[in-house]
N, C-alpha and C positions, 0 to 999 in steps of 0.2 A: 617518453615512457610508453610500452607497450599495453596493450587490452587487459593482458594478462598479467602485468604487475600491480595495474591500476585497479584489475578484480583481487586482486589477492591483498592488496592495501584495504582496501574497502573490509573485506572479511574478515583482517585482523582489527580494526577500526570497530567493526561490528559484535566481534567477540571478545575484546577486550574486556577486562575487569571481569568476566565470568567464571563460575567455579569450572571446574574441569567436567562436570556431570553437564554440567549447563549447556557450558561450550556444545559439545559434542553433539546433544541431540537439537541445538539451536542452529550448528552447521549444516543436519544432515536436514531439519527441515528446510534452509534457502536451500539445499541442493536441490530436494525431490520439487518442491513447488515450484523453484528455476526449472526442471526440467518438464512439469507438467506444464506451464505457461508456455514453453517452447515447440512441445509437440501442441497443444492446441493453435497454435500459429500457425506451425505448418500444415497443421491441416483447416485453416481460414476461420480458424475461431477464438481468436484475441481474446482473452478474460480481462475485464477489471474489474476484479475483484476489490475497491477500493472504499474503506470505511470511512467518508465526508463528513459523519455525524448528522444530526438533523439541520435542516434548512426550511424557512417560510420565503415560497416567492411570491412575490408582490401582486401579480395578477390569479393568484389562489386566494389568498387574504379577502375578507370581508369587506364591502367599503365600510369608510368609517361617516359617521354623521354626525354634522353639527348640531351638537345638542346647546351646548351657548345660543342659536341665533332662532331656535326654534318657542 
């Protein structure tokens, strides 16, 4: 299987079940945002724009103290 059937699987995968109003402006956002991701590549500036949700890493955290032994 080709790039190209494998993108175009995906985008029916992706737009499935949508109404036709949906569909359409939910294509053309991965298009442009596909395409603004691309041109900031080529010009060496990667986005990830990626929403992880919140996270506590362990050496931010408070220590914690033993109040039992105190």
């Amino acid at each position: 299987m080709d790039s190209g059937q494998s993108d175009s699987d995906l985008m029916a995968a992706l737009l499935s079940g949508l109404a036709d109003d949906d569909r359409s402006q939910t294509a053309e956002l991965i298009r442009v945002r596909g395409d603004e991701e691309r041109e900031a590549a080529l010009k060496g500036h990667p986005e990830r724009n990626v929403d992880v949700g919140p996270r506590q890493r362990a050496s931010r955290a408070a220590p914690q103290t033993d109040l039992a032994g105190a």
